[in-house]
N, CA and C atoms as a LAMMPS dump frame, in Angstrom:
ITEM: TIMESTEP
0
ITEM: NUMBER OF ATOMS
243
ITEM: BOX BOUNDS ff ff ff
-5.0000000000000000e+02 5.0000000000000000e+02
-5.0000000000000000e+02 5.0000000000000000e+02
-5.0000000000000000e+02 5.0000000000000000e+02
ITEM: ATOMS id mol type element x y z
1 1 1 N -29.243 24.432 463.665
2 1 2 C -30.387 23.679 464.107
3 1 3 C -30.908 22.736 463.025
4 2 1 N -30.322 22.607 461.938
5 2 2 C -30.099 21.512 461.06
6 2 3 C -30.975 20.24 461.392
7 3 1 N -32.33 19.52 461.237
8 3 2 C -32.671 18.587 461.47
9 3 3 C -33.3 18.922 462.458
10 4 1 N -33.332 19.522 463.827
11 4 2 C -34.012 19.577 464.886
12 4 3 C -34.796 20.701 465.248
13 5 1 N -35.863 20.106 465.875
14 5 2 C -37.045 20.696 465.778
15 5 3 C -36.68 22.067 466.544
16 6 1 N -37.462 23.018 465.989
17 6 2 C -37.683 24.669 466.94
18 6 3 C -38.342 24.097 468.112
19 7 1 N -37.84 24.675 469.552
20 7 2 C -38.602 24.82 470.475
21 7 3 C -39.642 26.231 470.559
22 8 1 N -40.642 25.942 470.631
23 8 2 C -41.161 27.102 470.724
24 8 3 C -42.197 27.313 472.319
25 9 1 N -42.402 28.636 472.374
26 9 2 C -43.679 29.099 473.8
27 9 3 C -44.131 29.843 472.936
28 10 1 N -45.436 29.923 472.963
29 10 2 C -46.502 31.224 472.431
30 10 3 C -46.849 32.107 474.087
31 11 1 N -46.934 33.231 474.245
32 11 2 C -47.908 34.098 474.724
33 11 3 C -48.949 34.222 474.505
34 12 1 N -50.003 33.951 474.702
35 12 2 C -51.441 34.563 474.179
36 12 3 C -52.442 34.562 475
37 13 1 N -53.004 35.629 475.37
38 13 2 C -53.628 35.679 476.233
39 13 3 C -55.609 35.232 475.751
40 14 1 N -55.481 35.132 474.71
41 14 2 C -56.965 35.092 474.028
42 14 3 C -57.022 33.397 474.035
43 15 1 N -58.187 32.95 474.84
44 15 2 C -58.29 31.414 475.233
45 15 3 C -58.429 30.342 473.211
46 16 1 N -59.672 31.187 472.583
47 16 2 C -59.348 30.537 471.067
48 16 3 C -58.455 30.873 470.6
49 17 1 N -57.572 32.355 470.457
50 17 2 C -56.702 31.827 469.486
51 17 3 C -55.257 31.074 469.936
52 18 1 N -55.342 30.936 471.129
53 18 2 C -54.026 29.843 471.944
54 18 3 C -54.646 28.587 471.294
55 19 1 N -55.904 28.072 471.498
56 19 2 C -56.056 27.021 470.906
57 19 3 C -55.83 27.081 469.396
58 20 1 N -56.052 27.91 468.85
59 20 2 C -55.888 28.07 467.086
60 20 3 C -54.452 27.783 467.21
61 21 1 N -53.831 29.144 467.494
62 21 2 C -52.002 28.54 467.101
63 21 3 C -52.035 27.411 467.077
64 22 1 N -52.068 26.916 468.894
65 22 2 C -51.304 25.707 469.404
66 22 3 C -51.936 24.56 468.318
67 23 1 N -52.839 24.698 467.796
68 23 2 C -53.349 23.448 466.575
69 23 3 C -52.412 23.289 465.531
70 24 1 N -52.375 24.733 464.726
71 24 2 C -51.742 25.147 463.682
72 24 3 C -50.305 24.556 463.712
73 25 1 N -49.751 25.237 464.784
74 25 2 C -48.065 25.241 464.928
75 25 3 C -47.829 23.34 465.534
76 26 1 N -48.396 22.747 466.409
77 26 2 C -48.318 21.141 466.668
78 26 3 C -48.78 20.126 465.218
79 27 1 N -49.306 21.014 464.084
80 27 2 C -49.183 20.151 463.613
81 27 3 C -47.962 20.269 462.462
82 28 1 N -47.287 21.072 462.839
83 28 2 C -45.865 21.416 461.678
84 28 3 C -44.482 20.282 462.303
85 29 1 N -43.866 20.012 461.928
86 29 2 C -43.38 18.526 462.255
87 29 3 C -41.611 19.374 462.811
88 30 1 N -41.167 20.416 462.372
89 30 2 C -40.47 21.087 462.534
90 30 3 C -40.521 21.905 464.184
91 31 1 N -41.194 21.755 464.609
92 31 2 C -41.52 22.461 465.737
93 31 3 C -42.083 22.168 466.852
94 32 1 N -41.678 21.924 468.446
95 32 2 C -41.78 21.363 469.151
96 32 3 C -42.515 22.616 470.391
97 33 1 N -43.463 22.319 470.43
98 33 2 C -45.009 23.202 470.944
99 33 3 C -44.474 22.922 472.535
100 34 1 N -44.042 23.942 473.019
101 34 2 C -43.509 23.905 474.937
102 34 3 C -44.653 24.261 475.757
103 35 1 N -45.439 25.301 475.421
104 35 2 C -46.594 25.39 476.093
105 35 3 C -46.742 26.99 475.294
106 36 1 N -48.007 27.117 476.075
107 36 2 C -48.94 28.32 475.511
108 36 3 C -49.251 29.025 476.795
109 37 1 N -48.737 30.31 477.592
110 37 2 C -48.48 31.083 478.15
111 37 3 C -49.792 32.563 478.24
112 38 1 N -50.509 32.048 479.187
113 38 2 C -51.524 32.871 478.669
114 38 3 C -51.926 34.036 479.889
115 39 1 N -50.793 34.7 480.23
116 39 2 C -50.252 36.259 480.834
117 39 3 C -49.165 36.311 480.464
118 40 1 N -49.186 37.414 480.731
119 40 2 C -47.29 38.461 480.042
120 40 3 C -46.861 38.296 481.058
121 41 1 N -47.572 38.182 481.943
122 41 2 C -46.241 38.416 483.679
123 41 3 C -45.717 36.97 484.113
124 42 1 N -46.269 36.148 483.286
125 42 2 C -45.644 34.622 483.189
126 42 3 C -44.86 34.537 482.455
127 43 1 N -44.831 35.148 481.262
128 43 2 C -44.099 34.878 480.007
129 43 3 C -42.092 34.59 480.163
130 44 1 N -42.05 35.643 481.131
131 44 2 C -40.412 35.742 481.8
132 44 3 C -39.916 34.627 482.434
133 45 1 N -40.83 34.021 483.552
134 45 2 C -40.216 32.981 484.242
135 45 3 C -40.216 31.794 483.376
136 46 1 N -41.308 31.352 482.425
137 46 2 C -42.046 30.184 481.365
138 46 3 C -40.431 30.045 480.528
139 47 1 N -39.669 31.151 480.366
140 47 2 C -38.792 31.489 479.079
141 47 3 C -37.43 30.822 480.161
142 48 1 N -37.399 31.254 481.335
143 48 2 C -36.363 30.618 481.6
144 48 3 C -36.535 29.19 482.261
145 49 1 N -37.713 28.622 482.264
146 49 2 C -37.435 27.266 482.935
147 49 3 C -37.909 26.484 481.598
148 50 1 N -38.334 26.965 480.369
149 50 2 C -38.735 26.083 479.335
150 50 3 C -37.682 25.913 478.413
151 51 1 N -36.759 27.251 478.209
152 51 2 C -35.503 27.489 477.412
153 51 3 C -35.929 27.124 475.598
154 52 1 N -37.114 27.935 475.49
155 52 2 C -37.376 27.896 474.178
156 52 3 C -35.983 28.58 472.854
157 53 1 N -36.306 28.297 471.65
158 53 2 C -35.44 28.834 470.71
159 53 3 C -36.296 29.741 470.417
160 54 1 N -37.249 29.662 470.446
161 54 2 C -38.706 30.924 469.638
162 54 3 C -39.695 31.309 470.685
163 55 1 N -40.07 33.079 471.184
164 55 2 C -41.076 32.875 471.849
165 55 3 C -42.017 34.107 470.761
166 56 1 N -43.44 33.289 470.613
167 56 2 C -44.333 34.216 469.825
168 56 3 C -44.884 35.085 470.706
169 57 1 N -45.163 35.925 471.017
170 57 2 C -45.578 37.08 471.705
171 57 3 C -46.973 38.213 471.169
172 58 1 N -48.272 37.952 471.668
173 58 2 C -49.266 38.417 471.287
174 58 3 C -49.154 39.783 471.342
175 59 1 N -49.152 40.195 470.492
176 59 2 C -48.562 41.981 470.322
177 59 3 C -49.937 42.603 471.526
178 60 1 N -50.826 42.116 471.035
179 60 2 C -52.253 43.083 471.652
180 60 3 C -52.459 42.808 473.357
181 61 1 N -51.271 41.923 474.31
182 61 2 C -51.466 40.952 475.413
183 61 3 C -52.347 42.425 476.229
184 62 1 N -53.528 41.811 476.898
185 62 2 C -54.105 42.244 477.661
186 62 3 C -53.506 42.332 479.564
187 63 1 N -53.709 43.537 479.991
188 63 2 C -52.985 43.431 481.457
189 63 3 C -52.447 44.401 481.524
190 64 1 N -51.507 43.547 482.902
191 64 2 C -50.618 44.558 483.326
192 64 3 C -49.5 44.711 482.6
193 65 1 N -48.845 43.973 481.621
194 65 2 C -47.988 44.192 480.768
195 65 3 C -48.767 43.927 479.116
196 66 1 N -47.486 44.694 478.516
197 66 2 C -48.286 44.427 477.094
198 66 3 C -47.466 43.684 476.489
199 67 1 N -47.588 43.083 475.073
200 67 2 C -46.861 42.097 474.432
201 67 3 C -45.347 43.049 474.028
202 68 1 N -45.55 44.604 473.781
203 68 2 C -44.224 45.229 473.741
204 68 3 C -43.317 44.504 474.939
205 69 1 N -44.084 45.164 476.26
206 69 2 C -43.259 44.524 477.653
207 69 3 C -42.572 43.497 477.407
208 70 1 N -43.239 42.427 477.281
209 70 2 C -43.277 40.833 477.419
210 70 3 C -41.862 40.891 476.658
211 71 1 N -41.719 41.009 475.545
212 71 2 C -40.827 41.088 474.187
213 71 3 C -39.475 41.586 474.854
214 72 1 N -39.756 42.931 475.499
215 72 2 C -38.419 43.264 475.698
216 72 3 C -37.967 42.505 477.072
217 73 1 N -38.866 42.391 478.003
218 73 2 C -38.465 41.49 479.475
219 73 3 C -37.589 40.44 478.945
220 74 1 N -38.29 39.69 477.772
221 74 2 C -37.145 37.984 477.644
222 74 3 C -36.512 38.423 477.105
223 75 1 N -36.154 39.74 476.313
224 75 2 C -34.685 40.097 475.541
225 75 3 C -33.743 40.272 476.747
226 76 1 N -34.417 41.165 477.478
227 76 2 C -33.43 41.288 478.47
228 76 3 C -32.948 40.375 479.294
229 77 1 N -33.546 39.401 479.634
230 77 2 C -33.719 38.257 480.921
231 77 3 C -32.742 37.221 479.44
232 78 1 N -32.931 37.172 479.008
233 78 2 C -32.807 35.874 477.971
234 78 3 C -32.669 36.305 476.374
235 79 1 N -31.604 36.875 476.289
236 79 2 C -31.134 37.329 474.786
237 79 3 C -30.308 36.278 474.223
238 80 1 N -30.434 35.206 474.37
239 80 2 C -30.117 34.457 473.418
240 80 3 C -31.992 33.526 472.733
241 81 1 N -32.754 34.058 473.287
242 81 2 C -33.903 33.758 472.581
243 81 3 C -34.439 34.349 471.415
């Protein structure tokens, strides 16, 4: 990946700190901000129609799934992420 930017998705279900990352990480020039995913039970389908290289995953995700879930769903669904 030499030269080209990380695709990335965040998970986060917390409305400021999605805005915090998404500030933080859009302004790193290396890294190309896909969206900010804010349920775990989205996180699966987001991963296969966005086809990120990186997905950050809010360990603490509130719901019906937790950020463990989330983590292992796109391993499974999408192990080359």
């Amino acid at each position: 990946m030499t030269g080209e930017q990380i695709r990335l998705l965040v998970v986060e279900d917390v409305p400021q700190v999605a805005s915090h990352v998404r500030s933080l990480l859009q302004a790193q020039s290396q890294i190309k901000m896909l969206d900010v995913v804010t349920a775990g039970d989205r996180a699966v389908g987001s991963v296969s129609e966005l086809r990120p290289d990186v997905v950050l995953v809010d360990a603490l995700l509130q719901g019906r799934v937790s950020g463990q879930q989330v983590a292992e769903q796109i391993r499974q669904a999408e192990p080359q992420v």
